[in-house]
C-alpha positions as CSV (number, residue, x, y, z in Angstrom):
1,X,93.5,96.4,11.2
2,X,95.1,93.1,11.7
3,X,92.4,91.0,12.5
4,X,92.4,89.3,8.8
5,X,95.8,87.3,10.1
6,X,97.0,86.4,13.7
7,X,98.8,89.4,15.4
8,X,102.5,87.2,15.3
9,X,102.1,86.6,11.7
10,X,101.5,90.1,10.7
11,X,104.7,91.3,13.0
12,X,106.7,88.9,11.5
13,X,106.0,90.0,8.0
14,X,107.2,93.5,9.5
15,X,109.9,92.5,10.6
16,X,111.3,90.4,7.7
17,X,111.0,94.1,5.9
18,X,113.5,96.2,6.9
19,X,111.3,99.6,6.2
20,X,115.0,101.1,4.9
21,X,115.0,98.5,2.2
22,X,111.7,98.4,1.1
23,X,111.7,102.2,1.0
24,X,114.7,102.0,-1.2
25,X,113.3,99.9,-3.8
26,X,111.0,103.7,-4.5
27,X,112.8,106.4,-3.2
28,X,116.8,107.6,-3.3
29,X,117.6,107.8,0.4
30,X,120.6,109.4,1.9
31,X,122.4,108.7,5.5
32,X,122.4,111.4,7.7
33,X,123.3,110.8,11.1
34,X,121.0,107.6,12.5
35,X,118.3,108.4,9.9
36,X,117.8,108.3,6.0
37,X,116.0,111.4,4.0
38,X,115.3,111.8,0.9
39,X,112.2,113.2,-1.3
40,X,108.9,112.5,-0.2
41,X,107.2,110.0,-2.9
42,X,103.6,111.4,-1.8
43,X,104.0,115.0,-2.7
44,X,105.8,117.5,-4.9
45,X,108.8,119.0,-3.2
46,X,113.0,120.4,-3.8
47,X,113.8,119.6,-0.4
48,X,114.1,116.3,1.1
49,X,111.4,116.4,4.3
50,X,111.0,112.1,3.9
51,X,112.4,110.5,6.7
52,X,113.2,107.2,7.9
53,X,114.4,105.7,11.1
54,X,115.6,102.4,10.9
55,X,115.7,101.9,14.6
56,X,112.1,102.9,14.9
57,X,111.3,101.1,11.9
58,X,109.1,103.8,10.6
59,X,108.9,106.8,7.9
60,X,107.4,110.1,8.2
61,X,107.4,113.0,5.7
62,X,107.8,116.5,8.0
63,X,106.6,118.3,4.4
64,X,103.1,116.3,4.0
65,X,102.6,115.0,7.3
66,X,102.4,111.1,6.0
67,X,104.2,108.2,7.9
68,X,103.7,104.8,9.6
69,X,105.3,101.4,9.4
70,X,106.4,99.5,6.1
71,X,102.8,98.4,6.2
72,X,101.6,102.0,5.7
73,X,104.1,102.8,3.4
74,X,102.8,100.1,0.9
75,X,99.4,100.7,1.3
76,X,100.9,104.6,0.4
77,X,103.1,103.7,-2.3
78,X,101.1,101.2,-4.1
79,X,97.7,102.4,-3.3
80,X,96.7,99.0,-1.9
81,X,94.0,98.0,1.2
82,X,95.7,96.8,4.4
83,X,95.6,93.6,3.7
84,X,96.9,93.7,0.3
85,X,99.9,95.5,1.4
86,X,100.4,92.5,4.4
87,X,100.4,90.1,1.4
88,X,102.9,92.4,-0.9
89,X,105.1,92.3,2.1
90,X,104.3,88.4,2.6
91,X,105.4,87.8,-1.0
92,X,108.6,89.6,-0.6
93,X,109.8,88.2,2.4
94,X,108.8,84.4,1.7
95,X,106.4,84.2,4.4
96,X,103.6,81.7,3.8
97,X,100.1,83.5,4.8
98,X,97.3,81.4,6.1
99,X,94.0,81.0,4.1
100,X,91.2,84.0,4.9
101,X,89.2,82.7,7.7
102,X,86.0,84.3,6.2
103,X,83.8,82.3,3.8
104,X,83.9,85.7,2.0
105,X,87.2,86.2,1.2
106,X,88.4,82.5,0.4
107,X,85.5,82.8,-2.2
108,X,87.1,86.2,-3.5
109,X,91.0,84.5,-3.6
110,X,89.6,81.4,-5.6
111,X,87.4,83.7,-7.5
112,X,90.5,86.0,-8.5
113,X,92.6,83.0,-9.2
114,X,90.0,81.8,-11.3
115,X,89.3,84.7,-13.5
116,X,92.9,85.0,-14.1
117,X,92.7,81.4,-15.5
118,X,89.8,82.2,-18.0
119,X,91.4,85.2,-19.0
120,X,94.5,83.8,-19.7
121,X,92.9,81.2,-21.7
122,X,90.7,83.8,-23.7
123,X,93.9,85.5,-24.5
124,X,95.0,82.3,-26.0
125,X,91.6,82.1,-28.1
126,X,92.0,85.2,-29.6
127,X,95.4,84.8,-30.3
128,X,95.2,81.6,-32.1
129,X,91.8,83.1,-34.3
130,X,94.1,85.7,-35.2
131,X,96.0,83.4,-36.9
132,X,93.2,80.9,-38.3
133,X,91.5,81.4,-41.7
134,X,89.0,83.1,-40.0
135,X,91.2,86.3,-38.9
136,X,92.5,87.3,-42.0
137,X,90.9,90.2,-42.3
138,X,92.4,91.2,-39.0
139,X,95.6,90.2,-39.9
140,X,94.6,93.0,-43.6
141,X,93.5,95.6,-41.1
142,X,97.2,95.0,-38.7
143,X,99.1,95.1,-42.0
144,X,97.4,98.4,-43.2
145,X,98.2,99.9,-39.4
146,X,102.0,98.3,-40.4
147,X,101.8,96.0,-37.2
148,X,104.9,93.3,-37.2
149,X,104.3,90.0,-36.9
150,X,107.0,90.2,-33.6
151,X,104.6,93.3,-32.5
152,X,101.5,91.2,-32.8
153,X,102.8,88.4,-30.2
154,X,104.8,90.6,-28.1
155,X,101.1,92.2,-26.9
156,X,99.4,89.4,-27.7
157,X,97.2,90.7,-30.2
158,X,94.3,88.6,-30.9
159,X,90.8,88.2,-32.9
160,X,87.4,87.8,-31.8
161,X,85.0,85.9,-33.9
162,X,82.2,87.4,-35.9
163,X,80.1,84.5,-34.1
164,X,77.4,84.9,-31.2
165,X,78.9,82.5,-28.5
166,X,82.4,80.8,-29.3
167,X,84.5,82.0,-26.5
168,X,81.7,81.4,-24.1
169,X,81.4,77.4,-25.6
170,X,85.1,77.5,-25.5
171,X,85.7,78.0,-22.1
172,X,82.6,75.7,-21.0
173,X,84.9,73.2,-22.6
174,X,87.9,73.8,-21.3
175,X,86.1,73.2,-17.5
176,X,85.1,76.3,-16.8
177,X,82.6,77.4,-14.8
178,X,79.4,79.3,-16.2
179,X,79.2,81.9,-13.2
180,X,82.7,82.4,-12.9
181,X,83.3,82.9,-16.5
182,X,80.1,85.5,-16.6
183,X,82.2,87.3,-13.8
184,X,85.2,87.8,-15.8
185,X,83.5,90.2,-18.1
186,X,83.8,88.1,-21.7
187,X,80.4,87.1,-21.2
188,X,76.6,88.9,-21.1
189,X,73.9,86.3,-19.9
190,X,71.2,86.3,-21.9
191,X,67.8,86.8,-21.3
192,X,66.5,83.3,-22.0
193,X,69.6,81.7,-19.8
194,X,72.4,81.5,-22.2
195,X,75.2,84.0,-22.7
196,X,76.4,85.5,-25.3
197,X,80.4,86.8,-25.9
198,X,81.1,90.7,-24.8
199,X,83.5,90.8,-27.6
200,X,82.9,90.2,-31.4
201,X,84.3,90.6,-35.0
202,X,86.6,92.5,-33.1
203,X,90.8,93.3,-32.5
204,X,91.2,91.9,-29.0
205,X,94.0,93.6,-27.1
206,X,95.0,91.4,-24.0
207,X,95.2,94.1,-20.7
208,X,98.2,93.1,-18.7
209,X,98.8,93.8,-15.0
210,X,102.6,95.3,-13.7
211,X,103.6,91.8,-13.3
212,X,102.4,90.6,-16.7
213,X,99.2,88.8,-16.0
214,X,96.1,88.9,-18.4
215,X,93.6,91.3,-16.4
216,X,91.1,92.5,-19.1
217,X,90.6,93.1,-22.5
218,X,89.9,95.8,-25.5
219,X,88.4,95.0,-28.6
220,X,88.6,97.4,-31.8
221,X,86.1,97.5,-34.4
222,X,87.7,96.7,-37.9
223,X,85.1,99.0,-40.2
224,X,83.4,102.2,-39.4
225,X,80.8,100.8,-37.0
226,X,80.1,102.2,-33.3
227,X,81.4,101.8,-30.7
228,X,84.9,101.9,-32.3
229,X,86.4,100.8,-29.2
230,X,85.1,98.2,-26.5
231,X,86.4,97.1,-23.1
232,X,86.5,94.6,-20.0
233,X,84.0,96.1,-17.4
234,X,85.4,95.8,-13.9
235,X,85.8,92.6,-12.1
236,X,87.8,91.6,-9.0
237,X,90.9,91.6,-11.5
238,X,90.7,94.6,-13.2
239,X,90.2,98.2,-12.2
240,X,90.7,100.2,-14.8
241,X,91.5,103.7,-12.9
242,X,94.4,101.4,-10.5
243,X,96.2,100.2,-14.1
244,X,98.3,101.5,-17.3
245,X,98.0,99.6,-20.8
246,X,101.5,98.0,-21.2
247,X,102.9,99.3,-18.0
248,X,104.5,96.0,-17.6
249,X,106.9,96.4,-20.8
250,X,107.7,100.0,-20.2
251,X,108.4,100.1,-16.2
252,X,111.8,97.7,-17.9
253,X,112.5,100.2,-20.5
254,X,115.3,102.0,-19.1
255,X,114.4,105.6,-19.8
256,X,114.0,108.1,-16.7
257,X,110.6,109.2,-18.2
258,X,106.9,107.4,-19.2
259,X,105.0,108.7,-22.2
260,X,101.1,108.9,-21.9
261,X,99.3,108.1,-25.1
262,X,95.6,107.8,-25.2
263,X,94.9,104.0,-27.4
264,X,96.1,100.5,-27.9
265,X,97.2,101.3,-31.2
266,X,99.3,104.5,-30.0
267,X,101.4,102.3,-28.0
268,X,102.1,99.3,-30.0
269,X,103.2,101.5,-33.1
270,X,105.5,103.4,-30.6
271,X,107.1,100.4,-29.2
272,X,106.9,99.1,-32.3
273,X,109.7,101.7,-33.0
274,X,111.2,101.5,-29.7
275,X,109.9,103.7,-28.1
276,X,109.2,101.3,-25.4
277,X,108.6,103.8,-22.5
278,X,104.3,104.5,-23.8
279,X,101.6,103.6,-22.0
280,X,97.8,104.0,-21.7
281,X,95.5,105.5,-19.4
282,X,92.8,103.0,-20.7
283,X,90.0,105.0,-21.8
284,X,89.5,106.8,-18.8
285,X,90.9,110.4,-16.8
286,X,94.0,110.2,-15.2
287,X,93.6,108.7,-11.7
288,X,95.8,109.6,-8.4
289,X,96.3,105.7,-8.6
290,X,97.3,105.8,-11.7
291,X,99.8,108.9,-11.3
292,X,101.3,107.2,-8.7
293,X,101.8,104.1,-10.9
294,X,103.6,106.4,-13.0
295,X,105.7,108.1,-10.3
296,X,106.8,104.7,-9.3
297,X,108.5,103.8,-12.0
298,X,109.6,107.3,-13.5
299,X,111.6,110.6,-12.8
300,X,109.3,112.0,-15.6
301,X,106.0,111.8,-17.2
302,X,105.4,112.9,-20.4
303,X,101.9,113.2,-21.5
304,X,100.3,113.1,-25.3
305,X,96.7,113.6,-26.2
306,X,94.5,114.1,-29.0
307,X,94.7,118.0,-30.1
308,X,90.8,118.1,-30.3
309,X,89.0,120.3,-26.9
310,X,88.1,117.4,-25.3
311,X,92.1,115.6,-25.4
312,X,93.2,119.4,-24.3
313,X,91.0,119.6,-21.6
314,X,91.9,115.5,-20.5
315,X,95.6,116.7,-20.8
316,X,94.9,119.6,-18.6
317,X,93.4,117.8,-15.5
318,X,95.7,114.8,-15.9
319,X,98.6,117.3,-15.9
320,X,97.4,119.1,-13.0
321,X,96.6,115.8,-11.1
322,X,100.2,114.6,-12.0
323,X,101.5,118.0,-10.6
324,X,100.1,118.2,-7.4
325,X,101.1,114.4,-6.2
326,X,105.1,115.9,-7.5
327,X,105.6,114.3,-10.7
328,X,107.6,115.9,-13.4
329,X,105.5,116.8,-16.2
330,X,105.5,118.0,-19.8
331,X,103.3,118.0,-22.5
332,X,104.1,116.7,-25.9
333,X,102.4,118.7,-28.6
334,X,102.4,116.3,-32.1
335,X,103.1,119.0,-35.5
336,X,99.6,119.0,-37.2
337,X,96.7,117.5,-35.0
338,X,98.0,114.1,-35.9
339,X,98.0,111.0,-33.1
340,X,101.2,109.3,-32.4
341,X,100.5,106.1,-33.9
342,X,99.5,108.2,-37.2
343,X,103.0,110.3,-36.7
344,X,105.4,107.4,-35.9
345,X,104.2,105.7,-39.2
346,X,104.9,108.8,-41.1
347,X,108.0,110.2,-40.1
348,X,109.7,107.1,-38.0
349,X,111.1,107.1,-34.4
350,X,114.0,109.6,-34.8
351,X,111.6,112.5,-35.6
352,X,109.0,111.3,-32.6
353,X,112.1,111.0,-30.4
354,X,112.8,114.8,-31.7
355,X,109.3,116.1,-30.5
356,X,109.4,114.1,-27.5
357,X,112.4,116.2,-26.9
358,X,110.8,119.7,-27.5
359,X,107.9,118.6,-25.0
360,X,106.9,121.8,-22.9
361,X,106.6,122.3,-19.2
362,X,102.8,122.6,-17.9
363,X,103.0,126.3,-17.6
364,X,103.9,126.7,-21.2
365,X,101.6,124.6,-21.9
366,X,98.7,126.5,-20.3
367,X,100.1,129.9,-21.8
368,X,99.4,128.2,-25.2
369,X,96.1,127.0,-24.5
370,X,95.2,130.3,-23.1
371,X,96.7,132.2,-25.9
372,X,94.1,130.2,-28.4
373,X,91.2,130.4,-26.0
374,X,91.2,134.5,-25.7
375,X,91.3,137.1,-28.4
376,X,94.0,139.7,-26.6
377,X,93.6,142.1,-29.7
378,X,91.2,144.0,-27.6
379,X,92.0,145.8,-24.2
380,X,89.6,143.5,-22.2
381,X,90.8,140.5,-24.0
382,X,94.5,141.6,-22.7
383,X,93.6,142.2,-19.2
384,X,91.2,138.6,-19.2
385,X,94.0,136.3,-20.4
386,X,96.8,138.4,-18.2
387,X,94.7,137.7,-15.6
388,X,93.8,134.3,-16.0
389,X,98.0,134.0,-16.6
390,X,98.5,135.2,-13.3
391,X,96.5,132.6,-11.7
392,X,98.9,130.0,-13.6
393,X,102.2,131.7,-12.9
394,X,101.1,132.1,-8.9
395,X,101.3,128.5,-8.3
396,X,105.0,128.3,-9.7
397,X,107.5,127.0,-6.3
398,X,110.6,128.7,-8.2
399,X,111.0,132.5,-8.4
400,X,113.2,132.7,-11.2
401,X,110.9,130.6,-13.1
402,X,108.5,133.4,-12.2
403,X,110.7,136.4,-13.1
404,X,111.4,134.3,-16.5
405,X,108.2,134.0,-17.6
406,X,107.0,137.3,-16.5
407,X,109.3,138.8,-18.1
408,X,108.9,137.4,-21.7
409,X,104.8,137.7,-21.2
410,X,105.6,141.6,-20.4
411,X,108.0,142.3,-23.3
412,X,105.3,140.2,-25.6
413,X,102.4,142.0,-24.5
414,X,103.3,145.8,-24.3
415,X,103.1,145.9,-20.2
416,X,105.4,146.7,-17.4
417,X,106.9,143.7,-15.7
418,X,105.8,145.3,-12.4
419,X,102.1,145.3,-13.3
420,X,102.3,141.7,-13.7
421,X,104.4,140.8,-11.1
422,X,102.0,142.8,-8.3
423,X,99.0,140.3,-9.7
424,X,101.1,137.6,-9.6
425,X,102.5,138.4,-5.6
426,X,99.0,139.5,-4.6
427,X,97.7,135.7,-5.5
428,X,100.7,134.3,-4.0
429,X,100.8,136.4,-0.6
430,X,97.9,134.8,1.1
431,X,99.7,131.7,0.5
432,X,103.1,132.9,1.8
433,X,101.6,133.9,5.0
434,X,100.2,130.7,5.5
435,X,103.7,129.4,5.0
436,X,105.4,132.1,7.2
437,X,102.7,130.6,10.2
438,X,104.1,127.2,9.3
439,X,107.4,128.1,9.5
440,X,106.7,129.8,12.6
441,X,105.6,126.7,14.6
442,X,108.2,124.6,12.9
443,X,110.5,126.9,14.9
444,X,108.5,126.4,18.1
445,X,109.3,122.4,17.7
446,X,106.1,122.5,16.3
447,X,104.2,121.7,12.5
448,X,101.3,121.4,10.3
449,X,99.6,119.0,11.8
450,X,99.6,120.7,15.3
451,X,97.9,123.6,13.6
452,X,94.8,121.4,13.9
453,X,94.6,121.2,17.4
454,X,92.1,123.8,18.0
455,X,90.3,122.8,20.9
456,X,91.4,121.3,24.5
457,X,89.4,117.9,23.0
458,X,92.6,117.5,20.5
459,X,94.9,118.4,23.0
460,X,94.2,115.8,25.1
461,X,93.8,112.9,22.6
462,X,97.2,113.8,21.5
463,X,98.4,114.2,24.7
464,X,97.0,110.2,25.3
465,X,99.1,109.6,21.9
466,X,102.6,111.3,23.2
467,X,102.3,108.5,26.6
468,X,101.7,105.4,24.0
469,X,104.0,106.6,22.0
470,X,106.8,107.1,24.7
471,X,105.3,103.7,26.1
472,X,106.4,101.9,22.8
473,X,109.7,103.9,22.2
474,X,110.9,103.1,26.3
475,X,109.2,100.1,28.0
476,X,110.9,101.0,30.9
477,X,109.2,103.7,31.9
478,X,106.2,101.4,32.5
479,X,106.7,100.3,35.9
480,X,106.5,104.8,37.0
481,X,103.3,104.7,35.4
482,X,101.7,101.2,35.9
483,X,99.9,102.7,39.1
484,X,98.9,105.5,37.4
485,X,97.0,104.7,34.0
486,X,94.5,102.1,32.9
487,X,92.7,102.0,30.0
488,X,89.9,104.2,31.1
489,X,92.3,107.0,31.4
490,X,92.0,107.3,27.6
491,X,89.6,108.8,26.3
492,X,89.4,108.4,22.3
493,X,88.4,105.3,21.3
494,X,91.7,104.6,18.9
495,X,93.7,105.4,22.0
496,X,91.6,103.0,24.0
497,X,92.1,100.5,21.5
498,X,95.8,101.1,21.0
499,X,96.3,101.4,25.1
500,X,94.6,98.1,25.9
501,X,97.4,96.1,23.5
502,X,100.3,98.0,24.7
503,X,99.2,98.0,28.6
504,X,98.4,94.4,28.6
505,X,102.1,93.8,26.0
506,X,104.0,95.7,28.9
507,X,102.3,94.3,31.7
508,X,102.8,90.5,30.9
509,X,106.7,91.7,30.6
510,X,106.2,91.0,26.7
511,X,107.4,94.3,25.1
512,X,106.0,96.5,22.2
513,X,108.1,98.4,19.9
514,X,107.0,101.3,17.5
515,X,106.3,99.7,14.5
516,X,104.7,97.0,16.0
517,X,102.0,99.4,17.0
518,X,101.2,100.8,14.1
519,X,100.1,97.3,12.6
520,X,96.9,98.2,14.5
521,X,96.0,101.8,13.3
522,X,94.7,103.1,10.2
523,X,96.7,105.2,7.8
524,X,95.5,108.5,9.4
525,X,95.9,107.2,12.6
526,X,99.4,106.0,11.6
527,X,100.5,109.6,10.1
528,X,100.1,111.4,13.2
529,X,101.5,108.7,15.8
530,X,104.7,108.7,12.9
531,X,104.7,111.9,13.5
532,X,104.9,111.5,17.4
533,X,107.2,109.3,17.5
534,X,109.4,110.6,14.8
535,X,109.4,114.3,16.3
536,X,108.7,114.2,20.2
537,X,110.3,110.0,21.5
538,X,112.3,110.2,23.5
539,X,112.8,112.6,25.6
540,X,115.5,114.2,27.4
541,X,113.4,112.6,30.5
542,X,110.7,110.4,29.0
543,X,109.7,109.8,33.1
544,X,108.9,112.9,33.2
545,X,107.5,113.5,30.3
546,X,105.2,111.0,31.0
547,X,104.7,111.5,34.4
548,X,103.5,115.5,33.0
549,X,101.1,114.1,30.6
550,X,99.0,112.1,33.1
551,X,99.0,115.2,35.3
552,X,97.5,117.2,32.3
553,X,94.9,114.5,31.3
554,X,94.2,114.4,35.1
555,X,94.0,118.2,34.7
556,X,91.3,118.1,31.8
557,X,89.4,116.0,33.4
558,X,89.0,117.5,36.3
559,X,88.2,121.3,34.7
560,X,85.6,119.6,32.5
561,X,83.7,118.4,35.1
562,X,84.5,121.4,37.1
563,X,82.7,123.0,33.9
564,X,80.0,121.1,33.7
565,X,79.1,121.3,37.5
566,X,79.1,125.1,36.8
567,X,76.5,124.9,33.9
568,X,74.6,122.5,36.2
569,X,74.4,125.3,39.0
570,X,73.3,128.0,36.8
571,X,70.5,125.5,36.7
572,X,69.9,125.6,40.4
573,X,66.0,126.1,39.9
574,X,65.4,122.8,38.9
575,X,67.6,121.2,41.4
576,X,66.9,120.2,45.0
577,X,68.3,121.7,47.8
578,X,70.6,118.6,48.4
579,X,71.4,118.1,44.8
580,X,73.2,121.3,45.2
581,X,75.1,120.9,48.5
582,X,76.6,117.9,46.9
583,X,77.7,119.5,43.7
584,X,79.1,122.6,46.4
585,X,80.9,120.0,48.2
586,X,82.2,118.3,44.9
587,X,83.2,121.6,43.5
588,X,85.6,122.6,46.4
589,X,87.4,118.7,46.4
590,X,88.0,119.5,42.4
591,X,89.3,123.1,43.0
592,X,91.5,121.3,45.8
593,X,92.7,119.1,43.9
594,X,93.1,120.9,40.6
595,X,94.9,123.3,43.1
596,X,97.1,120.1,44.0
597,X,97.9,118.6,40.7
598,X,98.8,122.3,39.6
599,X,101.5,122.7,42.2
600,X,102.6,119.1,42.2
């Protein structure tokens, strides 16, 4: 995982970030004891199961199973690569990283830099052909939309020429270079070796990044032609599904909730108004990257689409999406079809501020989409949508939610609240007993991830986990073990790997400490040695805890080939006479000295 940067710069990047602090700067964490909990950022939940322990200088969730380092927490919370998270934590701590060693990635970092260059200095094209002789009618159609002058600059709202290949001669001229400006998306080559400009006789709205910089860009049409709206494809810069128009204004707005619109013009009119807390999902369905984006930065989300199938149907996954990573979500519903641009302009900010108020939780929201969707004037219509409201009101957490709602749907309907609540439990009880089995092992010191061990295999790579992970947590029991393991007692291959760094660290008298460990492993590596360490180091005697997992490895090992000797005899036919003496006589030494590790 580290291989990008030397070893001693990435664990001195960890250490500059005290994993308490960093985790602070996303989640509300309370001292109990040695350790800080609070709710887990990664999933929904009422009851704080997030842990972090600063003396391990790691985090794990006991609800979702997620945990690492401050590296993995990043790469979690921001929904960055490895490396992206190092240089995050780089950035934060003032630490100078050296340049990529790879041809590739020096190409990619210049490349980046330079695309943010050319955008930047496209966004200051368009702005100033807004305002040239040229954009008037732009600066007709932004006065028609009652667009402020103070609005306009604020998102840098600019014009693109009705003209084949300005911005591309532009930017030649400015030093630019042709490939590099074709990679930024403004430009199409054309077939005879020139290139042409993506965006013409068109609204230009600059795409920001969370920090502010100019990532990409959307262009309106000003008449009734096709397509009405037209956007940056994705470039090293810019992924659409991993950003939020104007996210960078309204993560500083102050208000414990975001508002989802679906267009440019949505969000400028509402901010416009100040309601500064709107953003965009650009164009496309609402991403987990995206929702957590939004999580980030708010206690709330609040989401608004067009009242056509299609926005219902968006609104519906991107709720459900939103839901199941534990946002708080509601659905505004705008009087009379009408989008919020088109509302705000109409009735002003204090009666959008009003609706935003009356915005309904997702299960109301589903009851009303149902309710339109089936015709419960007939008996099978009844019986389909209570049905299909069952379904909806099983996945409620909260039992007095449940009883509320089942309630009000029985007195509406004509039915007994029983009737409904017995569909309602009988979806929910196969869930509950899956829960009740959770809670089980969590009172046998155990939990959700151990339910995956199903086999002796598991067992014994986390088994070779529990010694690397009492390894790292007490050096000192080294020197009972350094006889006893090599790297060749592990088995799977992210053990080997992680062995052979902390066997060699331990052995040269150099150390290792938890979190330095995980700079090595993968996220789902990371989770379950968090886990590990978190729940099982140390011991009430980590010698002998240690000491009892060799002797079970030792144990495996000798059964499986006590197994496979067995398989090999039942085989006898095709072996020679000697071949089986010497599995006989191998046989007995293993059942000795299974006998002897047993009793030992």
């Amino acid at each position: 995982m580290s291989n990008y940067y030397p070893d001693e710069i990435i664990e001195e990047i960890r250490i500059s970030n005290d994993i308490v602090d960093v985790v602070m700067e996303y989640v509300k964490l309370e001292r109990k004891g040695k350790d800080y909990f609070g709710l887990c950022p990664f999933h929904k939940e009422k009851t704080p199961s997030f842990s972090v322990v600063p003396t391990k200088q790691i985090f794990y969730c006991f609800g979702c199973g997620r945990g690492g380092n401050v590296i993995h927490f990043i790469m979690n919370i921001e929904n960055l690569e490895y490396i992206e998270a190092v240089k995050m934590l780089a950035d934060r701590a003032g630490i100078q990283l050296p340049e990529g060693d790879s041809r590739e990635e020096k190409e990619k970092a210049f490349l980046k830099r330079e695309i943010t260059r050319i955008n930047t200095e496209a966004a200051r094209f368009f702005f100033e052909a807004l305002n040239s002789p040229r954009g008037e009618k732009a600066r007709e159609y932004l006065r028609k939309r009652k667009i402020k002058e103070q609005t306009v600059k604020r998102f840098g709202i600019g014009y693109a020429y009705e003209a084949w290949d300005e911005l591309y001669k532009h930017l030649l001229a400015k030093g630019f270079n042709k490939e590099h400006i074709i990679k930024s998306g403004l430009v199409i080559p054309g077939k005879k070796g020139g290139c042409y400009d993506r965006f013409r006789d068109r609204l230009i709205f600059p795409i920001f990044d969370v920090r502010g910089n100019v990532i990409a860009f959307g262009g309106r049409v000003l008449d009734s032609s096709t397509p009405k709206y037209l956007n940056s494809p994705e470039t090293v810069l810019y992924n659409k599904g991993k950003n939020l128009y104007a996210l960078n204004f309204a993560k500083n707005s102050g208000e414990k909730s975001l508002l989802i619109v679906e267009g440019y013009m949505d969000v400028i009119s509402l901010h416009q108004n100040g309601i500064i807390n709107a953003v965009a999902s650009l164009g496309t369905a609402m991403t987990e990257s995206q929702g957590r984006l939004l999580k980030k930065y708010a206690e709330e989300v609040i989401i608004s689409f067009d009242s056509d199938a299609a926005g219902q149907a968006a609104a519906m996954r991107g709720l459900d999406l939103l839901n199941d990573i534990g946002c708080n979500v509601r659905v505004l519903v705008i009087p009379d079809g009408k989008d919020p641009d088109e509302y705000v302009r109409e009735n002003g900010a204090e009666a959008f501020r009003k609706i935003i108020n009356n915005s309904i939780s997702l299960i109301e929201y589903k009851i009303r989409i149902l309710k339109k969707q089936i015709d419960t004037g007939t008996p099978e219509g009844k019986i389909k949508f209570l049905n299909k409201i069952a379904n909806v009101l099983s996945k409620i957490d909260n039992n007095v939610e449940i009883e509320v709602y089942i309630k009000k749907l029985a007195e509406e309907y004509d039915i007994s609240p029983e009737s409904l609540y017995s569909e309602v439990y009988r979806r929910i009880k196969p869930k509950e007993n899956f829960r009740k089995i959770s809670a089980n092992q969590e009172n046998n010191k155990d939990n959700k991830v151990k339910l995956l061990v199903e086999n002796e295999d598991d067992k014994l790579v986390q088994d070779e986990r529990f010694i690397i992970a009492i390894l790292c947590t007490d050096n000192s029991v080294y020197k009972y073990v350094r006889d006893k393991i090599t790297v060749d007692t592990f088995t799977d291959s992210e053990n080997r790997k992680l062995a052979r760094v902390v066997l060699e660290r331990l052995e040269n008298n150099k150390g290792i400490a938890p979190g330095e460990l995980l700079n090595i492993v993968d996220k789902k590596v990371a989770n379950d040695f968090a886990r590990i360490i978190n729940k099982e180091c140390p011991c009430d005697d980590n010698k002998k805890a240690i000491l009892g997992k060799i002797r079970s490895i030792e144990l495996y090992k000798l059964k499986k080939r006590q197994m496979e000797i067995l398989e090999l005899l039942k085989q006898k036919d095709s072996l020679t006479e000697g071949d089986v003496e010497k599995l006989g006589l191998e046989l007995k030494s293993i059942a000795s000295l299974i006998k002897e590790k047993k009793s030992g």
